[in-house]
GULUM-999513 format. One line per 5 residues: number of its first residue (from 1); their letters; for each residue x, y, z of N, C-alpha, C. Coordinates in Angstrom, 1 decimal, decimal comma. Atoms other than C-alpha are relative to their C-alpha. Example, Ala and Ser with C-alpha at 12.3 -4.5 7.8 and 13.67 -1.06 7.14 Angstrom:
<voses>
1	AS	0,9 -1,2 0,0 12,3 -4,5 7,8 0,9 1,2 0,0 ~ -0,9 -1,1 0,0 13,7 -1,1 7,1 -0,8 1,1 0,8;
</voses>
This chain:
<voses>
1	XXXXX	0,2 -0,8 1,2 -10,5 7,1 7,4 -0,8 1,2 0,3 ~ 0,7 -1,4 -0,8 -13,3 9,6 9,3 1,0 0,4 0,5 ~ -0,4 -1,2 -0,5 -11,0 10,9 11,4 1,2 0,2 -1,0 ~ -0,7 -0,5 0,9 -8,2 11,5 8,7 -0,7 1,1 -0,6 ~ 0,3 -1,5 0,7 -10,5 13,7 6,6 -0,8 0,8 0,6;
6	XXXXX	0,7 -1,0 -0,4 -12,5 15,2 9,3 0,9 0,7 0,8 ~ -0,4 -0,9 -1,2 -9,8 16,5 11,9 1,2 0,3 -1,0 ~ -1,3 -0,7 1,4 -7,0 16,9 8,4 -0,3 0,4 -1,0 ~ 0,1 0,0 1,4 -8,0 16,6 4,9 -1,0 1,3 0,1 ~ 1,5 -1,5 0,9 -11,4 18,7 4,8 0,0 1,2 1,0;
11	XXXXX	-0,3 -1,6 -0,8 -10,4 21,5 7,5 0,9 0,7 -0,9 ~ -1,2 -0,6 1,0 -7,6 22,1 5,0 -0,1 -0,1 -1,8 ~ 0,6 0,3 2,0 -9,7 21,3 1,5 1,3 -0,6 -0,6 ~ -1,0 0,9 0,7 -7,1 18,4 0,9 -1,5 -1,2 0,0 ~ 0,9 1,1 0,7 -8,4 15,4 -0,8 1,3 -1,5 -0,4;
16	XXXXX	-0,9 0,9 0,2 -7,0 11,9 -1,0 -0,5 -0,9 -1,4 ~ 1,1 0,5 1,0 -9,6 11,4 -4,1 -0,7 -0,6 0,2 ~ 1,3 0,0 -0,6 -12,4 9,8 -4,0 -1,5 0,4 -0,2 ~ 1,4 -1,2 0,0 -15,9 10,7 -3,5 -0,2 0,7 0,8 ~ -0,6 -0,9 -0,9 -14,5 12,1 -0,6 0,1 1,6 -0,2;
21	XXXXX	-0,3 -0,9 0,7 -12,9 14,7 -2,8 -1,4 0,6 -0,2 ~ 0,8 -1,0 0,9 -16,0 15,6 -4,7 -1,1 0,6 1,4 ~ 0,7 -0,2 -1,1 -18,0 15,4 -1,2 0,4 1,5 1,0 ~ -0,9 -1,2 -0,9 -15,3 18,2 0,1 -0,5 1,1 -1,0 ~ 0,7 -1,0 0,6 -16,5 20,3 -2,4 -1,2 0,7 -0,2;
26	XXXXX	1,3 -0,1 -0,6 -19,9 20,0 -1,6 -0,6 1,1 0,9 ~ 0,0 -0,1 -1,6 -19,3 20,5 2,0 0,4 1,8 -0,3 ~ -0,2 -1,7 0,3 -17,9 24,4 0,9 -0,4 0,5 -0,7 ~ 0,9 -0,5 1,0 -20,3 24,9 -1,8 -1,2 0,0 0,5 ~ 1,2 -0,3 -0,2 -23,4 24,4 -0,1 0,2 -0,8 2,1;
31	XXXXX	-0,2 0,0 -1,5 -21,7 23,6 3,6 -1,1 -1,3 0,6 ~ 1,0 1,1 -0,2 -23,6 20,1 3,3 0,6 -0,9 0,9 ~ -0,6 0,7 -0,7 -23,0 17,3 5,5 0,9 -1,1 -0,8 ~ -0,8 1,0 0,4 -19,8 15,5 4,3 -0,4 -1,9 -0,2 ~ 0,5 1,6 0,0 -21,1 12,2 5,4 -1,3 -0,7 -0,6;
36	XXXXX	1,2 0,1 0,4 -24,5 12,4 4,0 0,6 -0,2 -1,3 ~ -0,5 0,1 1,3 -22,9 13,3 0,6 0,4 -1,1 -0,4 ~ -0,2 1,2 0,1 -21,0 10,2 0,5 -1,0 -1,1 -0,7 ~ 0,8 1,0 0,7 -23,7 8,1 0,7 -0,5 0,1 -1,2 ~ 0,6 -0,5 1,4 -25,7 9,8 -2,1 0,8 -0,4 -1,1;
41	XXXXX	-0,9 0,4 1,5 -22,7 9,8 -4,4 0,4 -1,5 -0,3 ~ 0,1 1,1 0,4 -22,4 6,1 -4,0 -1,1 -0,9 -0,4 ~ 1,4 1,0 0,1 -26,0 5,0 -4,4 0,0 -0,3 -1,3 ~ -0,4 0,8 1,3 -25,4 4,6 -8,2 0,6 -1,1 -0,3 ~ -0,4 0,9 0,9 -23,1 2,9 -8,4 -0,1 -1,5 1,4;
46	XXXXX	0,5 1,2 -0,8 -24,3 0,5 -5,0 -1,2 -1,0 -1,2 ~ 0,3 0,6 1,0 -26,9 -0,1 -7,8 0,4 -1,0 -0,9 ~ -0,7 0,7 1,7 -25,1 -0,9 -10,9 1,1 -1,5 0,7 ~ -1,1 1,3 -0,9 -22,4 -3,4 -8,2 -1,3 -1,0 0,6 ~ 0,3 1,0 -0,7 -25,6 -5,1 -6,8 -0,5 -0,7 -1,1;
51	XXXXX	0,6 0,1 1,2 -27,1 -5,9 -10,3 1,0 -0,9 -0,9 ~ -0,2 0,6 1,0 -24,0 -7,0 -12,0 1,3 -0,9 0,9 ~ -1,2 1,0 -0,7 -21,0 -8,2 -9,0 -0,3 -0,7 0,7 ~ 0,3 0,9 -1,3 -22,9 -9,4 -6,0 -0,9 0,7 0,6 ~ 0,7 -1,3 -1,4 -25,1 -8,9 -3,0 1,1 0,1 1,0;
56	XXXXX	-1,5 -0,3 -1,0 -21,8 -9,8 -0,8 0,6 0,7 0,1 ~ -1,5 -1,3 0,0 -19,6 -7,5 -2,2 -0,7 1,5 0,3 ~ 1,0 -1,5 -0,2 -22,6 -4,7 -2,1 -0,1 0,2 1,2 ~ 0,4 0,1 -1,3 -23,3 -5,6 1,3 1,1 0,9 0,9 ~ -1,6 -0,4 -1,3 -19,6 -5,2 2,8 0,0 1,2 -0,4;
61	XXXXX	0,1 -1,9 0,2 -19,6 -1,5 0,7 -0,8 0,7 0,9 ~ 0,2 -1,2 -0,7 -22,2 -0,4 1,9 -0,4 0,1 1,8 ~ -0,6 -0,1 -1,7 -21,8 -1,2 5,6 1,3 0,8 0,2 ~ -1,0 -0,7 -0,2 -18,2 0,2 4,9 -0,3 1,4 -0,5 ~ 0,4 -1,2 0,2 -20,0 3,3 3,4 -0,4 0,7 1,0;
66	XXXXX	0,8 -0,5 -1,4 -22,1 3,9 6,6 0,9 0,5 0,5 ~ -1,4 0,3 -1,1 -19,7 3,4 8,6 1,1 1,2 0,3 ~ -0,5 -1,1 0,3 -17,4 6,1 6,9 -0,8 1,1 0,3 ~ 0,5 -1,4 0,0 -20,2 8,6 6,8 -0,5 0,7 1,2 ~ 0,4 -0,2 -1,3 -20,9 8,1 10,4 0,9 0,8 0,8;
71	XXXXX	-1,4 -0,5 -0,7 -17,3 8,4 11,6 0,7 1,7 -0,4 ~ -0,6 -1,4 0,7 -16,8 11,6 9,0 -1,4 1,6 1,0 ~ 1,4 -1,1 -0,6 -20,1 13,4 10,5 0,6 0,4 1,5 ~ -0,4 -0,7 -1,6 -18,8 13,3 14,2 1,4 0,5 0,1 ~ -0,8 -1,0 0,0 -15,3 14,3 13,3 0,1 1,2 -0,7;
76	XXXXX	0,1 -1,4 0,9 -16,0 16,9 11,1 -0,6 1,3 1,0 ~ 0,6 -1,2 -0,7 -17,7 19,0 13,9 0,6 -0,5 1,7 ~ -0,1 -0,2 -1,1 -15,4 18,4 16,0 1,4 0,9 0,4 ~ -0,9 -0,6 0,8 -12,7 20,5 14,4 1,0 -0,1 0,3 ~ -1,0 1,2 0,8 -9,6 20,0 13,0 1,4 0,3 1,1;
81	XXXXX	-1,5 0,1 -0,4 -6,3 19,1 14,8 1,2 1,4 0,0 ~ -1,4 -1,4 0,4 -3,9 21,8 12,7 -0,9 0,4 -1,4 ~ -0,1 -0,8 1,2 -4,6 24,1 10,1 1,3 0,0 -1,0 ~ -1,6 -0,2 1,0 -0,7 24,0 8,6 -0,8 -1,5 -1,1 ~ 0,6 0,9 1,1 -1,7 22,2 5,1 1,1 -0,8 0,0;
86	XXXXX	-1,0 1,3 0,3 1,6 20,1 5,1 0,0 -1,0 0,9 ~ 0,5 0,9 -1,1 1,2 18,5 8,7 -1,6 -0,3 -0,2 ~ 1,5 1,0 0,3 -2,6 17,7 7,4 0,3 -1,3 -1,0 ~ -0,2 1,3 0,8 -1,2 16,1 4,5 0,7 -1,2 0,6 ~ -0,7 0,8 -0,7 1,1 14,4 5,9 -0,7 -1,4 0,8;
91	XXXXX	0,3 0,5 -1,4 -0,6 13,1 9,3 -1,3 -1,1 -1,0 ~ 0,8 0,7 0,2 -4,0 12,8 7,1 0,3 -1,5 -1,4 ~ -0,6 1,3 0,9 -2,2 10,5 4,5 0,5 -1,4 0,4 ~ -0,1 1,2 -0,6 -1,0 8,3 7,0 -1,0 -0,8 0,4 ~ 0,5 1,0 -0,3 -3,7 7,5 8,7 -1,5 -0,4 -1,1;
96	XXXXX	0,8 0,4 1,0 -6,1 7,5 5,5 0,5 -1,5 -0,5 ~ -0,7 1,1 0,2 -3,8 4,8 4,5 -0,1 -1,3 1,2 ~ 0,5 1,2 -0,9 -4,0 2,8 7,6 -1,2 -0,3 0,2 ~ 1,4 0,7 0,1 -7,7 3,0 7,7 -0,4 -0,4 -1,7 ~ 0,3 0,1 1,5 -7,9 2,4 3,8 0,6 -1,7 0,0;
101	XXXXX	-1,0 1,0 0,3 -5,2 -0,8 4,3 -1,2 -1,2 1,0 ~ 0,9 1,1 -0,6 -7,9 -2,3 7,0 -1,3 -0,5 -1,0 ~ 1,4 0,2 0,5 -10,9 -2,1 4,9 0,4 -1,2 -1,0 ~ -0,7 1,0 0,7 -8,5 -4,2 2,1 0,0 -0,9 0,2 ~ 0,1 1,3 -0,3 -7,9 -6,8 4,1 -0,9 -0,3 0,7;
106	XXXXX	1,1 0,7 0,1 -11,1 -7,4 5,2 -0,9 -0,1 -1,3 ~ 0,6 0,3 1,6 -12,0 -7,5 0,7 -1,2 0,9 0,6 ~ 1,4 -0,8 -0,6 -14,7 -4,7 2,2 0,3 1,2 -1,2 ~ 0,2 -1,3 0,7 -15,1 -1,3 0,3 -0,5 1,3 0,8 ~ 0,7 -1,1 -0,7 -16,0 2,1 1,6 -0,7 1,2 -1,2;
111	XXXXX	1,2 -0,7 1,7 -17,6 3,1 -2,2 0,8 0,9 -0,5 ~ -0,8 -0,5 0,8 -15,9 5,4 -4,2 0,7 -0,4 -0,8 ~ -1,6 0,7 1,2 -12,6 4,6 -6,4 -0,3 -1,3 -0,1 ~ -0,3 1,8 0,4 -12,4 1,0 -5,5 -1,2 -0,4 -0,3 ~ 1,9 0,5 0,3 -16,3 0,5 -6,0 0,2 0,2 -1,7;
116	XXXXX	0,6 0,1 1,2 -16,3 1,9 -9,2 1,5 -1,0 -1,1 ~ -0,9 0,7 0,7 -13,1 0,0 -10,2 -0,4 -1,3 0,2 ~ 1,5 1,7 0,1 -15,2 -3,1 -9,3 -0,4 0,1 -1,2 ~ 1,5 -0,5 1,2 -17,8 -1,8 -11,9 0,7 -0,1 -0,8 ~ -1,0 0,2 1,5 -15,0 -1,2 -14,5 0,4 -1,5 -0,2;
121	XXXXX	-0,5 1,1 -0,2 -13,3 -4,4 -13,9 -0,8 -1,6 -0,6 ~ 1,3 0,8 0,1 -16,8 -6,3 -14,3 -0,1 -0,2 -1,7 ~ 0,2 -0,2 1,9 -17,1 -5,0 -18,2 1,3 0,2 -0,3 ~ -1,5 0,0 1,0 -13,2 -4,8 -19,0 0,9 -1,0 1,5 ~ -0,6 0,6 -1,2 -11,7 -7,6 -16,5 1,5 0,8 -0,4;
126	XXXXX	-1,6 -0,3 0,1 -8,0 -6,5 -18,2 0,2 1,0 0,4 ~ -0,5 -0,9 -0,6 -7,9 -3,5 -17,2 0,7 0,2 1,3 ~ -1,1 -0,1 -1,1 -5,2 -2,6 -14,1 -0,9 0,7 1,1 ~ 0,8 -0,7 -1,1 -6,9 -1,7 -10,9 0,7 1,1 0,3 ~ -0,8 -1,7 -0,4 -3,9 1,1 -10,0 -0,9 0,7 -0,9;
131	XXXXX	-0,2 -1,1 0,8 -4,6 2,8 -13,3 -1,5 0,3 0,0 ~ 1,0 -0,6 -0,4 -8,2 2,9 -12,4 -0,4 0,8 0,9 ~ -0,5 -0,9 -1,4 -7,7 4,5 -9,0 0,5 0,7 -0,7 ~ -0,7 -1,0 0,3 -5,3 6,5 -10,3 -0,8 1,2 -0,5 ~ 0,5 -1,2 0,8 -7,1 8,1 -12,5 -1,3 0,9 0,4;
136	XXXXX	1,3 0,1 -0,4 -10,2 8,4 -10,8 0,6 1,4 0,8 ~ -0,4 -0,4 -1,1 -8,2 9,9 -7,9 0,9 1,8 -0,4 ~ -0,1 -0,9 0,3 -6,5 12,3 -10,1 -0,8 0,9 -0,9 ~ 1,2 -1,0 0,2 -9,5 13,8 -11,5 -0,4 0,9 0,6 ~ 1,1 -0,5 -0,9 -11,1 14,3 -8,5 1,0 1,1 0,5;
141	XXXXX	-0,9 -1,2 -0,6 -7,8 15,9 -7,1 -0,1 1,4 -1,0 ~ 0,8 -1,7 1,2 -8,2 18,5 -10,3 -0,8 0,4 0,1 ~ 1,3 -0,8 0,0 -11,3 19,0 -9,8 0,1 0,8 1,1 ~ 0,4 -0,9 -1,2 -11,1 20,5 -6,4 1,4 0,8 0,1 ~ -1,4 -1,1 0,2 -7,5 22,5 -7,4 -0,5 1,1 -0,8;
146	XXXXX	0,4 -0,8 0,8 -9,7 23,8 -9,9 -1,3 0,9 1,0 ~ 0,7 -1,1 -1,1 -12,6 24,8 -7,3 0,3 0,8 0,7 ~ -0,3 -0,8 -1,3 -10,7 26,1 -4,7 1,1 1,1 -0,5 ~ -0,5 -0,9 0,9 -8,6 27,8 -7,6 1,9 0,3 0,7 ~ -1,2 -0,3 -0,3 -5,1 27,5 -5,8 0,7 -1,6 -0,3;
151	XXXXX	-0,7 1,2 0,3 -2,3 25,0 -7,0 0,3 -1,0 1,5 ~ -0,4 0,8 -1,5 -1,1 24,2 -3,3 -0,5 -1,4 0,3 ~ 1,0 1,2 -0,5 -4,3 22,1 -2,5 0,6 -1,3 -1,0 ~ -0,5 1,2 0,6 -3,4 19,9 -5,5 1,4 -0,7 0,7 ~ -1,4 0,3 -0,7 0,4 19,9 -4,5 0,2 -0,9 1,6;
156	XXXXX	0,3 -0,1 -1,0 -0,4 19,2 -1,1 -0,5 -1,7 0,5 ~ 1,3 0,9 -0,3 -3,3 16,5 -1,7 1,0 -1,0 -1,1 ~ -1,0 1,0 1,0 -0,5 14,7 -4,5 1,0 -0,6 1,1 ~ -0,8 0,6 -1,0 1,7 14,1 -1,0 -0,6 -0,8 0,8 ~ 1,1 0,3 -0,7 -1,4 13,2 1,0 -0,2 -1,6 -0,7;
161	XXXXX	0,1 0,9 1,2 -1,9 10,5 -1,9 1,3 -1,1 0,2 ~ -0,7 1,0 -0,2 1,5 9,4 -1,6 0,4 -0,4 1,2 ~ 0,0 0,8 -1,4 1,9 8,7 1,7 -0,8 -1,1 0,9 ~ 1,4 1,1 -0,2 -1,3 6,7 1,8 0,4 -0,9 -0,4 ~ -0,2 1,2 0,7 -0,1 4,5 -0,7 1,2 -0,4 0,9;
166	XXXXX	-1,4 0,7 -0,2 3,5 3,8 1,0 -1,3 -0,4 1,3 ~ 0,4 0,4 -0,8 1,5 3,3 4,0 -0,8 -1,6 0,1 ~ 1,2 0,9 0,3 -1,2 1,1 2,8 1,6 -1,4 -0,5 ~ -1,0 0,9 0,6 2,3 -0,8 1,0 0,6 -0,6 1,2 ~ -0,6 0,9 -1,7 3,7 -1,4 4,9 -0,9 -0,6 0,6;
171	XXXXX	1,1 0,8 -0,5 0,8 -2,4 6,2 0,0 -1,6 -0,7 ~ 0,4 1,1 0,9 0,6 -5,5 3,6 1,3 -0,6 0,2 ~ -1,3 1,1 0,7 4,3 -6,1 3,1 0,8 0,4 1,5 ~ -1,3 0,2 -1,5 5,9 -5,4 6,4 1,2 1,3 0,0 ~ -1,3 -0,3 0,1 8,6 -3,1 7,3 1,3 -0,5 0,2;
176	XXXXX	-1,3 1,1 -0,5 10,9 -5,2 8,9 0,6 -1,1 -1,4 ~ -0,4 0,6 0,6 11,6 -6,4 5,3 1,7 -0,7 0,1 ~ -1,1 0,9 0,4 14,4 -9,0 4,5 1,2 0,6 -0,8 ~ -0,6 -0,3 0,8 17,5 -8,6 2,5 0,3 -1,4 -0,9 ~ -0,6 0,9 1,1 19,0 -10,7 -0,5 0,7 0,3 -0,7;
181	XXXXX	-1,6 0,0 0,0 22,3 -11,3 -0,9 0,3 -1,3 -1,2 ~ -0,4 0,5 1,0 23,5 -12,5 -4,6 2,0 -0,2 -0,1 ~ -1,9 -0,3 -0,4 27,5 -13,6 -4,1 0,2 -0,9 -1,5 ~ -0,3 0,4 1,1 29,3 -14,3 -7,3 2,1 -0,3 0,5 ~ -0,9 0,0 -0,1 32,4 -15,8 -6,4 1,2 -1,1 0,1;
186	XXXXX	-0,7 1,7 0,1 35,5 -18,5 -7,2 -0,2 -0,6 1,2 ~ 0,2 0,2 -1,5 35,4 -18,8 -3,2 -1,0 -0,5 1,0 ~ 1,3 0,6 -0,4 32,1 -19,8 -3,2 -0,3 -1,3 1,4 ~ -0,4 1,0 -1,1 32,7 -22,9 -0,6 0,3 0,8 1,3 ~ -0,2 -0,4 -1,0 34,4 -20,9 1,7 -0,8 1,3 0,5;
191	XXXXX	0,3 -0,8 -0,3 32,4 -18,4 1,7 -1,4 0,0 0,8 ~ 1,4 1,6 -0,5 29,1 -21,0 2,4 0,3 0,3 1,1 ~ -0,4 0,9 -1,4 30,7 -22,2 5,1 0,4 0,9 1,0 ~ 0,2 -1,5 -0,7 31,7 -18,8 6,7 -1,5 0,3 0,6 ~ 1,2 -0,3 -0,2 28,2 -17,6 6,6 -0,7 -1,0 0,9;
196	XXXXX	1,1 0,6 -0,6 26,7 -20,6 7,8 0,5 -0,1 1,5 ~ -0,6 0,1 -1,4 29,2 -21,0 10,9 -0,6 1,1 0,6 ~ -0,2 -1,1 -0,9 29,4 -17,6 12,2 -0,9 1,0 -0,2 ~ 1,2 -0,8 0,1 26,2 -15,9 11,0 -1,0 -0,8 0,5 ~ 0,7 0,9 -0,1 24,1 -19,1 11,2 -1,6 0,3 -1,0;
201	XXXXX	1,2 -0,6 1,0 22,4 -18,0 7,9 0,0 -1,1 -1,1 ~ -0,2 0,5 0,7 21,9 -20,4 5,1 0,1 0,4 -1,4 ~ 0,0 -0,4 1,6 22,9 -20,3 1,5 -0,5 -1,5 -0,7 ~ 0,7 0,5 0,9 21,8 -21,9 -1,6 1,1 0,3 -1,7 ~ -0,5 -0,5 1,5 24,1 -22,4 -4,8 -1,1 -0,2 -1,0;
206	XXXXX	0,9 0,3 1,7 22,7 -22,1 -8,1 0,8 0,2 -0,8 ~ -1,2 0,3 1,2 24,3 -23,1 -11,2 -0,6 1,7 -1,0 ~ -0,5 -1,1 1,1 25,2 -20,2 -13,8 0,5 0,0 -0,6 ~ -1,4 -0,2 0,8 27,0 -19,2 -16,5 0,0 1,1 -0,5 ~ -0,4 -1,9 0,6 29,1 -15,8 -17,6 -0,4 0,0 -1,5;
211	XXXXX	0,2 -0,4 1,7 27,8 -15,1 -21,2 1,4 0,6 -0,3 ~ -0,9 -0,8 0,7 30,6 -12,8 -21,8 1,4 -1,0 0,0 ~ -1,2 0,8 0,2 33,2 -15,4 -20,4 0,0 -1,7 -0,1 ~ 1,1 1,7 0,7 31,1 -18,4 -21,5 0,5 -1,1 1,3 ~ -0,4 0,6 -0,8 32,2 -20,3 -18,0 -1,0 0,2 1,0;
216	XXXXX	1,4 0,3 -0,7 29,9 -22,0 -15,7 0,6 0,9 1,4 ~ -0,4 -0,4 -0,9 29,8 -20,5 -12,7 -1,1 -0,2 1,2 ~ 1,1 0,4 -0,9 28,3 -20,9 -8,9 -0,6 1,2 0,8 ~ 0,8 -1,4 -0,5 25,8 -18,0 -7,6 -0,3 -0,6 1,7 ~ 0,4 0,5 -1,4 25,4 -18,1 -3,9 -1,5 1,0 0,1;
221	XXXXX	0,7 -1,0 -0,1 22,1 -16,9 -2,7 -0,2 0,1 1,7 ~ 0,0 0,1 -1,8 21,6 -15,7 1,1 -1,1 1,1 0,4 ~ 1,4 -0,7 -0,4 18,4 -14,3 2,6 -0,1 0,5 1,3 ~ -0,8 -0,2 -1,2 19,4 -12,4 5,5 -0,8 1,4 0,7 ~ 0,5 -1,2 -0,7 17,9 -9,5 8,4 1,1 1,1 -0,6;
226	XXXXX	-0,7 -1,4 -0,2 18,9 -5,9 7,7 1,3 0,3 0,8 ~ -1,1 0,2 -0,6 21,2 -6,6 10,5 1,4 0,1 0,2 ~ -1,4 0,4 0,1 23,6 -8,7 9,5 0,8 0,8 -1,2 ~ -0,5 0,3 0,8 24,2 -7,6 6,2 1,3 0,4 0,1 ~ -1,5 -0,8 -0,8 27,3 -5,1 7,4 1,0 -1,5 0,0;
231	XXXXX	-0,7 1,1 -0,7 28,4 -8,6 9,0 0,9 -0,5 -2,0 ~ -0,2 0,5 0,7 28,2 -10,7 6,0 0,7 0,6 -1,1 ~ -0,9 -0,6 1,4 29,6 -7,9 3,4 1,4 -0,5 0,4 ~ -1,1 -0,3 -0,9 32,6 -7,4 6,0 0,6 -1,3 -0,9 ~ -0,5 1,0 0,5 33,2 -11,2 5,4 0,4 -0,7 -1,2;
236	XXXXX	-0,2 0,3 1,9 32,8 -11,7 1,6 1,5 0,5 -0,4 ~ -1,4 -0,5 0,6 35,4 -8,9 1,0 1,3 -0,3 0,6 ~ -1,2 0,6 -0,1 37,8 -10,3 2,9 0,4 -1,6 -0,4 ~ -0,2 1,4 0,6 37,7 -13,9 1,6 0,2 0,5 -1,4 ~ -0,6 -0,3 1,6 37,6 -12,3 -1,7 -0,6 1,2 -0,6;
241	XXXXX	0,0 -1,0 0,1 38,1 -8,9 -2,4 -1,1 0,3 -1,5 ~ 0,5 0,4 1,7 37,1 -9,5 -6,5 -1,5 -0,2 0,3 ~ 1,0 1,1 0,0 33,6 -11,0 -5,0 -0,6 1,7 -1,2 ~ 1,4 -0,7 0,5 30,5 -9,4 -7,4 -1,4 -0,6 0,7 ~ 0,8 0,3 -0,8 28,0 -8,9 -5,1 -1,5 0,8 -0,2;
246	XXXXX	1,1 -0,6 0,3 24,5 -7,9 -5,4 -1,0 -0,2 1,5 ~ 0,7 -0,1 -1,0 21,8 -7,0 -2,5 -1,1 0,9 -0,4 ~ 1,2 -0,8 0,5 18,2 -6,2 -2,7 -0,6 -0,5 1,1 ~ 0,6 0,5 -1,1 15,5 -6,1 -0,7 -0,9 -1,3 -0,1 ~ 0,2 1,0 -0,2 13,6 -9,2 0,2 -1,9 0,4 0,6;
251	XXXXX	1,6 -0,5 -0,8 9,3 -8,0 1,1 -0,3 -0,4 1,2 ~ 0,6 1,2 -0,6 8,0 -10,9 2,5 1,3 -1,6 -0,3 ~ -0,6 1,5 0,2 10,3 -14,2 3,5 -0,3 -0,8 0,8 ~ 0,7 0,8 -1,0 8,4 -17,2 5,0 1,0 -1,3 0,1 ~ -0,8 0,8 -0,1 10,3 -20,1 6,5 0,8 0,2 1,1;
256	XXXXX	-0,8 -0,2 -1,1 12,9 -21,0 9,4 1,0 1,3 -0,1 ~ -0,7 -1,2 -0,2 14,5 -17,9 10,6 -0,5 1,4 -0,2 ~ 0,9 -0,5 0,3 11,9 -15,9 9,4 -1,7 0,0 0,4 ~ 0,7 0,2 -0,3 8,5 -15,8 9,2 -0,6 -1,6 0,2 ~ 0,2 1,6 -0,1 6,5 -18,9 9,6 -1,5 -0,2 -0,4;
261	XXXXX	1,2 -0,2 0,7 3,7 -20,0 7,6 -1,1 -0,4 1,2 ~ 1,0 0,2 -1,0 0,2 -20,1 9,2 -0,8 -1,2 -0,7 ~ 0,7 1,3 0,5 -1,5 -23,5 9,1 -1,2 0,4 0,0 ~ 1,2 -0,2 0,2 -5,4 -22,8 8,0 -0,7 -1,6 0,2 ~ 0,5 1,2 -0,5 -7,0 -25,8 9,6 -2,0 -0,1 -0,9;
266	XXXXX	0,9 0,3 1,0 -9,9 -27,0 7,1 -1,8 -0,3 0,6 ~ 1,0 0,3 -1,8 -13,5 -26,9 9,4 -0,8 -0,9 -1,3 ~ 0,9 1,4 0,3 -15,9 -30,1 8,5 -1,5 0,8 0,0 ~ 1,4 -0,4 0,5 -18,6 -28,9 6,6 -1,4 -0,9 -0,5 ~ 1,1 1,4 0,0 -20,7 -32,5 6,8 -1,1 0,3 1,0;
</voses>
């Protein structure tokens, strides 16, 4: 996350929101040290999170606060990669996103957005964590479209944004997703039995019925690599041209052929 906004985002006054964001405005208003700022802007609400969520959860923030303001201080003077604002967005969205996706899965924080969506969360649990982020994130992005007085930076820092988030989404769910394969068809049997021979894929009927032509019917389902599916369409349409077929993607699929669950072995706390 330091080196995203110190050798991309803040050479190019992009912002992935944040208190990053408001810290980047700082940093060209009074040319303060980015990383110092940080801390400051989070000590409130380190406060208000150690008082009413935890000392654990305060603890991992603000170690992940340091941490950030350490990493942003030595790449910030150590200047920036590229000046082109679309290769900053870009580059710094990705790897904002991959250092934003580690801090997640260690349930850590680096203060800002998700800190204070803690704090919200605490006095209104219902509320949606995106739409707290979100909003947070598009503030801040305004705010500094409106300091730096050119639309671009927003434009710019709205791509930055979303490439973090796809990122941060593969990180968690995999690229190498699955497919799923819905076969609707009289042929159903032979069609099994195809798949299972000469792909070595398994299916799964499930009972159904046509509302419109009120007749039960049998759904195949088949959970298959990116791969095959070519294979397996190929096959359907020629067993039966008529088939109604449906294919989506599949995120996460645990089990033979796939992934494989991880045993968590239970340690003896006697």
């Amino acid at each position: 996350m330091g080196f995203s906004t110190g050798q991309f985002l803040l050479p190019n006054q992009l912002s992935t929101g944040g208190f990053s964001g408001i810290a980047t405005i700082i940093y060209y208003l009074f040319n303060f040290d980015m990383g110092i700022s940080t801390i400051l802007l989070n000590l409130p609400c380190f406060i208000i999170a150690f008082t009413k969520i935890g000392k654990k959860f305060v603890f991992k923030a603000i170690a992940g606060t340091v941490l950030l303001a350490f990493f942003l201080t030595i790449f910030e003077n150590l200047g920036p990669l590229t000046t082109d604002r679309f290769l900053a967005c870009i580059y710094g969205g990705i790897f904002m996103g991959l250092g934003t996706a580690f801090v997640l899965r260690a349930s850590a924080s680096t203060g800002g957005s998700d800190l204070i969506m803690n704090i919200v969360r605490y006095f209104k649990p219902t509320v949606r964590s995106s739409t707290v982020i979100g909003m947070i994130d598009f503030i801040i992005v305004v705010i500094n479209v409106l300091f730096f007085r050119t639309i671009e930076i927003g434009l710019y820092s709205a791509i930055a944004i979303f490439v973090m988030g796809k990122i941060i989404d593969a990180f968690f769910e995999g690229i190498n997703f699955a497919k799923m394969m819905f076969i609707v068809s009289d042929k159903h049997r032979e069609i099994a039995d195809i798949i299972s021979k000469e792909i070595g894929r398994g299916v799964t009927a499930l009972y159904g019925k046509g509302m419109y032509t009120k007749t039960d019917k049998i759904v195949l389902l088949c959970v298959t690599s990116r791969g095959e599916v070519a294979r397996i369409r190929e096959i359907i349409e020629t067993i039966d041209p008529n088939v109604f077929l449906i294919i989506s993607n599949a995120r996460e699929v645990f089990g033979k052929g796939f992934k494989q669950y991880k045993v968590v072995k239970k340690q003896d706390t006697k």
